[in-house]
C-alpha positions, -999 to +999 in steps of 0.1 A: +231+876-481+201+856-477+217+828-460+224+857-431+189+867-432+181+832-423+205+826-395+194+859-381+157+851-380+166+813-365+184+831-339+158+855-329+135+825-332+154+810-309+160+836-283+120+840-280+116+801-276+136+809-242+107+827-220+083+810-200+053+815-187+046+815-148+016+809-134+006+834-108+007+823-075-020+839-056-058+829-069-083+845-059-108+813-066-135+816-043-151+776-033-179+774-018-193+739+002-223+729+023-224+700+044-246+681+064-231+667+101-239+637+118-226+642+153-217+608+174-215+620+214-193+591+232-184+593+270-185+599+299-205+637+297-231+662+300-236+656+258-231+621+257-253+607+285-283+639+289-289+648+251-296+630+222-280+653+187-299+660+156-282+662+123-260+694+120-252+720+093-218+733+082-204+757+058-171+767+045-157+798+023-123+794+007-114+830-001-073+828-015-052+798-032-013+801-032-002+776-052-018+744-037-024+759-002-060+770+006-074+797+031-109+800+040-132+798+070-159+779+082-194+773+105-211+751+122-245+741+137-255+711+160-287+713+179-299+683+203-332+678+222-328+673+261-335+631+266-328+633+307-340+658+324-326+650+359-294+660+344-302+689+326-313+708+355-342+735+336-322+736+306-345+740+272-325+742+243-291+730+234-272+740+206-234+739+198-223+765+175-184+773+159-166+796+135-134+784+125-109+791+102-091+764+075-061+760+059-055+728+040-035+714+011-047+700-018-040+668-034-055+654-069-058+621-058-069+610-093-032+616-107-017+593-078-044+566-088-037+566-124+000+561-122+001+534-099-030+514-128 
């Protein structure tokens, strides 16, 4: 009788020890990262060869996380001051503004280094 006890608590230890616990797969994480831009106008252009750029701004908003996919959006802001006004025409102000969105992947790099040490 109490050997039976035993095996039947060992067996109901065991079928717990089968479950496992999942991760969800959609995070709501929201990241949040400013940037400074340092644009470099090459060419043969209207940018490159009339306007001189000023450092930029940027901003992106991740919103969702699936696993190790991220979506989020982003914004931009270059402004430059007008060096030759032949080509410019009566121009005053340039500035170069976007709204994109993002979707990247996302790699712990510092895993990959430490197994290859």
């Amino acid at each position: 009788m109490k050997y039976s006890i035993l095996l039947i608590l060992f067996c109901l230890n065991l079928s717990f020890g089968q479950e496992k616990k999942t991760k969800p797969s959609l995070i709501l994480k929201p990241e949040f990262s400013f940037y400074a831009i340092v644009p470099n106008n090459f060419g043969d252009n209207y940018l490159a060869k009339a306007n001189n750029p000023r450092i930029g701004i940027g901003a992106n908003y991740n919103f969702i996380q699936v696993q190790h996919f991220k979506l989020g959006m982003g914004y931009d802001y270059i402004s430059y001051s007008i060096t030759d006004i032949s080509k410019d025409g009566n121009i005053v102000s340039i500035r170069y503004n976007s709204v994109y969105g993002l979707l990247w992947y996302e790699i712990k790099l510092s895993n990959l280094i430490y197994s290859l040490i």
